[in-house]
N, C-alpha and C positions, 0 to 999 in steps of 0.2 A: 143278350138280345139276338145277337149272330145267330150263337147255337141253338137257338129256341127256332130262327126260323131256317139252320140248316134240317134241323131236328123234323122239321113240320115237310118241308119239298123229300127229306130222304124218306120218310112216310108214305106219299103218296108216289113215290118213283118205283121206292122194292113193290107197291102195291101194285100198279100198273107193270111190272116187269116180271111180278109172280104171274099174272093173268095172263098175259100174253104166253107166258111159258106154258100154262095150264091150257089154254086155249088151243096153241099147237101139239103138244104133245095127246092132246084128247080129238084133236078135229082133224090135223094133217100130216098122224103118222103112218106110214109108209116102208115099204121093203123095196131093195134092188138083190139081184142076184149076180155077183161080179166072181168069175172064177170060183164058182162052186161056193162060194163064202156070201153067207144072208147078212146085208147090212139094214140095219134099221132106224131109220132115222124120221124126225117132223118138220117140215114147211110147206107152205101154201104152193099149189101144185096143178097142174089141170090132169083131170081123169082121161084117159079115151073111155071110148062105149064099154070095153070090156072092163070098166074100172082100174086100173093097171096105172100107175104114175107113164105121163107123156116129155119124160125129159129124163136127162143122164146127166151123168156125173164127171168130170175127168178123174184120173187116180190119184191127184194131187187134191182133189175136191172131197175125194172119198175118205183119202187120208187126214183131211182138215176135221173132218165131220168126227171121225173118232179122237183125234185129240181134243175135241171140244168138248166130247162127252165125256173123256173121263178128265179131263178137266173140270169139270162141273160135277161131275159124281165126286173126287177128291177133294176138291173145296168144300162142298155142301159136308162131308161127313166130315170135314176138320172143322167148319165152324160149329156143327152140332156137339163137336166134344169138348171144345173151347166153350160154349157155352155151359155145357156140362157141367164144366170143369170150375167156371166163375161160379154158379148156380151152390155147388158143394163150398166151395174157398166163402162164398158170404155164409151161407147154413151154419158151417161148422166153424169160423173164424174164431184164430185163439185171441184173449188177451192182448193186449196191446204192452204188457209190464213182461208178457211172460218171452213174445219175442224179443224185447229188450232184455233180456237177462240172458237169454239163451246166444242172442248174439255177442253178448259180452263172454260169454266161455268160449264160443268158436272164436274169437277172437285172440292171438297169442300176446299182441302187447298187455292183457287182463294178466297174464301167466308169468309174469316177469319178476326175478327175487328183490330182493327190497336192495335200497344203495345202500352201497357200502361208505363210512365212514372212516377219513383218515386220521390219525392223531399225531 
C-alpha cells in the first residue's frame, strides 16, 4: 500500500520537475559574458529594452551554475545506462538453474578432494 502510493506522489513530482526543467530551459535561457568565457544558463529573469538579462552573477554563483549542470548532465546519462543496462539484464536474463551451477564452479569449496579415511 505505501509503495503503491509512494509510487503514485513520485509520478506526479518527476512529472511536475521534468516541466519545470522544460519550461526553463525553453523559456528562460540566457548568456552572460564573464572574462571572454560565454556562460549559458535558464531562470526566470527580467529583460531590459535591449533584451539582455538585467542581473549578474557572483563568481561563486557562476561556479555553482556549472557544477549543477554537469551534475545533471552526469546523472541523467548514468541513469540512462542503468536503465539500459536493467532493460538488456531482463531481455536476456539466463536461467535461474544455469547461474546456480555456474556459481557452484566459481565457488572453491565445490572443488575440494574427497576425505580421506583412517584405518
Amino acid at each position: 500500500m505505501i509503495k503503491k502510493v509512494f509510487l503514485n506522489i513520485s509520478r506526479y513530482f518527476f512529472l511536475l520537475l521534468f516541466l519545470g526543467f522544460f519550461v526553463s530551459m525553453n523559456f528562460f535561457n540566457h548568456v552572460h559574458l564573464v572574462d571572454g568565457n560565454t556562460i549559458v544558463h535558464s531562470h526566470p529573469y527580467k529583460k531590459s529594452p535591449a533584451g539582455t538579462p538585467m542581473h549578474n552573477h557572483s563568481p561563486e554563483g557562476y561556479l555553482l551554475i556549472h557544477f549543477l549542470s554537469e551534475v545533471a548532465a552526469v546523472s541523467i546519462a548514468a541513469l540512462i545506462i542503468i536503465r539500459l543496462f536493467l532493460i538488456l539484464l531482463y531481455r536476456y536474463r539466463i536461467s535461474e538453474s544455469v547461474v546456480i551451477s555456474f556459481q557452484k564452479f566459481l565457488n572453491p569449496n565445490y572443488l575440494r578432494g574427497p576425505p580421506q579415511v583412517e584405518y
